[in-house]
C-alpha positions in Angstrom: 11.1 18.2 10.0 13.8 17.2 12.3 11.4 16.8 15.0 9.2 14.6 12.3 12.1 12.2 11.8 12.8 11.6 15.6 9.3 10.4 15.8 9.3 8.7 13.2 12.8 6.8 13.8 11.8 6.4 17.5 8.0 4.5 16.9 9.4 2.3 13.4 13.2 1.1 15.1 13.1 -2.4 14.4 14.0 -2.5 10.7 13.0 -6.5 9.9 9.0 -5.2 10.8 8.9 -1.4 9.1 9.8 0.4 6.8 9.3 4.1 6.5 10.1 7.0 4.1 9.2 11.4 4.0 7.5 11.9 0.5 7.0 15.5 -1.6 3.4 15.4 -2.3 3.3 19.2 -3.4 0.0 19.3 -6.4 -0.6 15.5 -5.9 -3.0 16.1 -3.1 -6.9 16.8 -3.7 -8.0 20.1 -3.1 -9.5 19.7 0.6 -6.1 18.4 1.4 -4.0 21.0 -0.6 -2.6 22.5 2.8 -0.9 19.4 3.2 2.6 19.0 1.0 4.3 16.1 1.7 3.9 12.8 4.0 5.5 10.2 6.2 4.5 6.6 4.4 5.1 3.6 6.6 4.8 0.3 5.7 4.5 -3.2 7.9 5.7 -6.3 7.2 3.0 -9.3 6.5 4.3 -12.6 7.7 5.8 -14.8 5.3 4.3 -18.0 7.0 1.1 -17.0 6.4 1.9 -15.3 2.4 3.7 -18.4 1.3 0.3 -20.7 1.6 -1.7 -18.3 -0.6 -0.9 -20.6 -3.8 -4.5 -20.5 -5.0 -6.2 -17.8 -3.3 -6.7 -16.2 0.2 -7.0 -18.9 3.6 -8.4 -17.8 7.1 -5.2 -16.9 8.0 -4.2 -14.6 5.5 -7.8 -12.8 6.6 -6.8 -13.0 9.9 -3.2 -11.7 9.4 -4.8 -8.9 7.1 -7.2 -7.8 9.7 -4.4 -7.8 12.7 -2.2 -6.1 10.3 -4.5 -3.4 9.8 -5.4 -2.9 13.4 -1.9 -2.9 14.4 -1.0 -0.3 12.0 -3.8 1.8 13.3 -2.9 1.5 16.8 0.7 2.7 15.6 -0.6 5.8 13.7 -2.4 6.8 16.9 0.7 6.8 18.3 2.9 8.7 16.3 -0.3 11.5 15.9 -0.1 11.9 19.3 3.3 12.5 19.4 2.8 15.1 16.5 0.1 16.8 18.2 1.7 17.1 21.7 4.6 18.5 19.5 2.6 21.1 17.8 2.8 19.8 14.4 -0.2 19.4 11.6 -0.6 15.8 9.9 -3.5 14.3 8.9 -3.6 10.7 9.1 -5.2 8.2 6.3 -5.3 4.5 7.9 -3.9 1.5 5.7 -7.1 0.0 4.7 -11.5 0.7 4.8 -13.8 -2.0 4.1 -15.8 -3.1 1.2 -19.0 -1.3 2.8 -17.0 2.1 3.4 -15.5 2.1 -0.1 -18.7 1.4 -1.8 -20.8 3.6 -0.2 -18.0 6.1 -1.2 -19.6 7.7 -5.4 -16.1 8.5 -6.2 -14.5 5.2 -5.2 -16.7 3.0 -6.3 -16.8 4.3 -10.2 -12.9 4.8 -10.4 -11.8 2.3 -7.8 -9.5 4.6 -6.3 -9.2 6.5 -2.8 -9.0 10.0 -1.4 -5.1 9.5 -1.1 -2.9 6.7 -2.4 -0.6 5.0 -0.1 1.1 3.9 -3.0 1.5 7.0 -4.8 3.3 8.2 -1.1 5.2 5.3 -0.9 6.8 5.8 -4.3 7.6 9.1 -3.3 9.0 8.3 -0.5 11.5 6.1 -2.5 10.6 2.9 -0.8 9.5 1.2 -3.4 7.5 0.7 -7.2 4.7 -0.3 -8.8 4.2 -4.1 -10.0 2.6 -5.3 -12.9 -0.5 -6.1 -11.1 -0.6 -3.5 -9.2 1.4 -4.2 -6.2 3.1 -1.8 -4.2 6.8 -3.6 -4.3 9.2 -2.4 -2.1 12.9 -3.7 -1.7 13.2 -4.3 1.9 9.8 -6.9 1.8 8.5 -7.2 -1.6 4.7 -6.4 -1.8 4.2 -8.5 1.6 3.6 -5.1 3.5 0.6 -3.2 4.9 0.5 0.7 3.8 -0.7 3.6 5.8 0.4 7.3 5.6 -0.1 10.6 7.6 0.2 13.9 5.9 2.6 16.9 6.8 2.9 20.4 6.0 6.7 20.1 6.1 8.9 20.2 3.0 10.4 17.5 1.9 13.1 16.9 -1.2 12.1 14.9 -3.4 15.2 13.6 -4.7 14.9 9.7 -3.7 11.3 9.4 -5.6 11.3 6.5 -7.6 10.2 6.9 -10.9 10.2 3.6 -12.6 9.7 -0.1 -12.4 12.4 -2.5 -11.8 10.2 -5.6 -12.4 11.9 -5.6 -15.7 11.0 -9.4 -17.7 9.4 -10.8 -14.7 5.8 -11.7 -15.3 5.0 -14.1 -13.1 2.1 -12.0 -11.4 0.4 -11.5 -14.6 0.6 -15.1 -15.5 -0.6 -16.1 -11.9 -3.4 -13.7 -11.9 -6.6 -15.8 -11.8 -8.6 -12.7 -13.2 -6.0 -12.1 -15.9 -6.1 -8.2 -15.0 -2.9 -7.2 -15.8 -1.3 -6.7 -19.6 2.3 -6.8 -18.7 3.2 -3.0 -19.5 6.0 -1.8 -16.7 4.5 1.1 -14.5 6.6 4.5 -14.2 5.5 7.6 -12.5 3.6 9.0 -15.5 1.2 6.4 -16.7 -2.5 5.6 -15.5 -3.4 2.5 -13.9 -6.0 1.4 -16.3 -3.4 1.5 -18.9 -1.8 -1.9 -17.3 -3.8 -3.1 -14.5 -7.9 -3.7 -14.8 -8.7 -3.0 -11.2 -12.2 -4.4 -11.5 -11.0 -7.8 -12.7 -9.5 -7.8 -10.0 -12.0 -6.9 -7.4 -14.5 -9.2 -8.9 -12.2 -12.6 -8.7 -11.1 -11.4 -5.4 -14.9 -11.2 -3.6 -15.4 -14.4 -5.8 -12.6 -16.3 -4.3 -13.3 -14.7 -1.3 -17.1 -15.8 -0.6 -15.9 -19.6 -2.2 -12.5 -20.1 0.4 -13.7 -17.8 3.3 -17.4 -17.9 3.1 -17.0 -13.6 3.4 -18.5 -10.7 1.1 -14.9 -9.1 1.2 -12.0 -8.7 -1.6 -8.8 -10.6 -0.7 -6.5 -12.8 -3.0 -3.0 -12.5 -2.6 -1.9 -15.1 -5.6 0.1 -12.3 -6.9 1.8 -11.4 -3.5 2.7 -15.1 -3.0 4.5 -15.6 -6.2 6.3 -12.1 -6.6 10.3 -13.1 -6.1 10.7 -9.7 -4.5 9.3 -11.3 -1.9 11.1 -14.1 -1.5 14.6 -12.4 -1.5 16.6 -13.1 1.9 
C-alpha cells in the first residue's frame, strides 16, 4: 500500500486540481470484481468559469469542459496503471464517465440506472466527500464541481475516515432548482437507497431534454444543481 500512496501522491500533487482518497470496498464489489477489496478514488476539479454560467441548464462549454475533463482524467488513469503494473501491483481501472449509447446498450444499467461500480460509493469511502440531495457527489475541497474516476486494489485499506452521513443539513437549494423536480429533500447516509430521495429518471429525462433544446445533442447534461450548490462556492 505504501508503494500505492507514492503513486498516487506523486501523479495528484497539486492540491487546487485533485483530490484523492484509499477506500475499503470489502462486500461492496459485484461478484466478477470480488478479488478486488478496496480502491483509490480520484476526483478533478471542473472549472468554476465555466459551472457558474449553468443558471438554466448546460452551454457548449460546460459540454466542452465535461468532455476534456473526462479525457483528461483518462489520460491520468493510464498513467498511474502503468505505474501499478510496472510495480507489480493488481488494479482494475473504471474511467469517470461512458456515454449515453454505452450505458444504454448496457440491460442492467439501463433498468436501474446504475453502473458496474459507483464512483461515488468509492468516494464516500474514501472520506472525501457525501451525497447531495440530488444526488451529487459533494465533496469539501470542490463541492460537486469534480469529475470521478476510480481504480480498484487488492490492498487493505482502514476504513476509518468513511463518511457516513450528509452534511447538507437545511440546505435545499438543489431540490428547489431542480427543473425535473427529482429530488424529495430526504438527507442521504450510507444506508439508504437512492430511489428513496433522488428519481434518477427524472432526471435523465430533463437532462437529454435540455440537452437536445441548448446543445442540439442526444446526450444527458444539466448541471443547474451543480451551479447553485454553496459547497461549491466556498473559497
Amino acid at each position: 500500500m505504501q508503494k500505492i500512496k507514492y503513486i498516487a501522491s506523486l501523479v495528484l500533487s497539486d492540491r487546487q486540481k485533485y483530490i484523492y482518497g484509499f477506500a475499503n470496498l470489502v462486500n461492496l464489489l459485484p461478484p466478477e470484481l470480488e478479488k478486488f477489496n478496496s480502491a483509490l478514488s480520484i476526483g478533478q476539479r471542473l472549472p468554476d468559469q465555466v459551472i457558474d454560467q449553468l443558471i438554466d441548464g448546460p452551454t457548449p462549454a460546460y459540454y466542452d469542459a465535461y468532455q476534456q475533463l473526462n479525457e483528461q482524467l483518462t489520460d491520468l488513469l493510464q498513467i498511474i496503471c502503468l505505474q501499478l503494473t510496472e510495480a507489480g501491483i493488481p488494479h482494475h481501472s473504471i474511467g469517470p464517465t461512458l456515454t449515453d449509447r454505452q450505458l444504454d446498450a448496457d440491460a442492467h444499467y439501463k433498468h436501474t440506472l446504475r453502473c458496474q461500480v459507483s464512483h461515488k460509493m468509492a468516494a464516500t469511502r474514501a472520506g472525501l466527500g457525501w451525497i447531495g440531495k440530488t444526488a451529487l457527489f459533494i465533496s469539501k475541497c470542490f463541492g460537486p464541481r469534480l469529475r470521478l474516476s476510480t481504480i480498484l486494489l487488492t490492498n487493505h485499506v482502514d476504513s476509518t475516515r468513511a463518511i457516513q452521513k450528509s452534511c447538507c443539513g437545511k440546505c435545499n437549494l438543489c431540490v428547489d432548482s431542480c427543473p425535473a423536480k427529482a429530488a424529495n429533500g430526504m438527507l442521504w447516509h450510507d444506508q439508504i437507497d437512492r430511489d428513496r430521495f433522488y428519481d434518477a429518471f427524472k432526471c435523465r429525462a430533463m437532462c437529454r431534454k435540455l440537452s437536445r433544446e441548448k446543445l442540439g445533442k442526444k446526450i444527458s447534461l444539466c448541471g443547474i444543481c451543480i451551479n447553485v450548490c454553496p459547497w461549491g462556492h466556498r473559497p
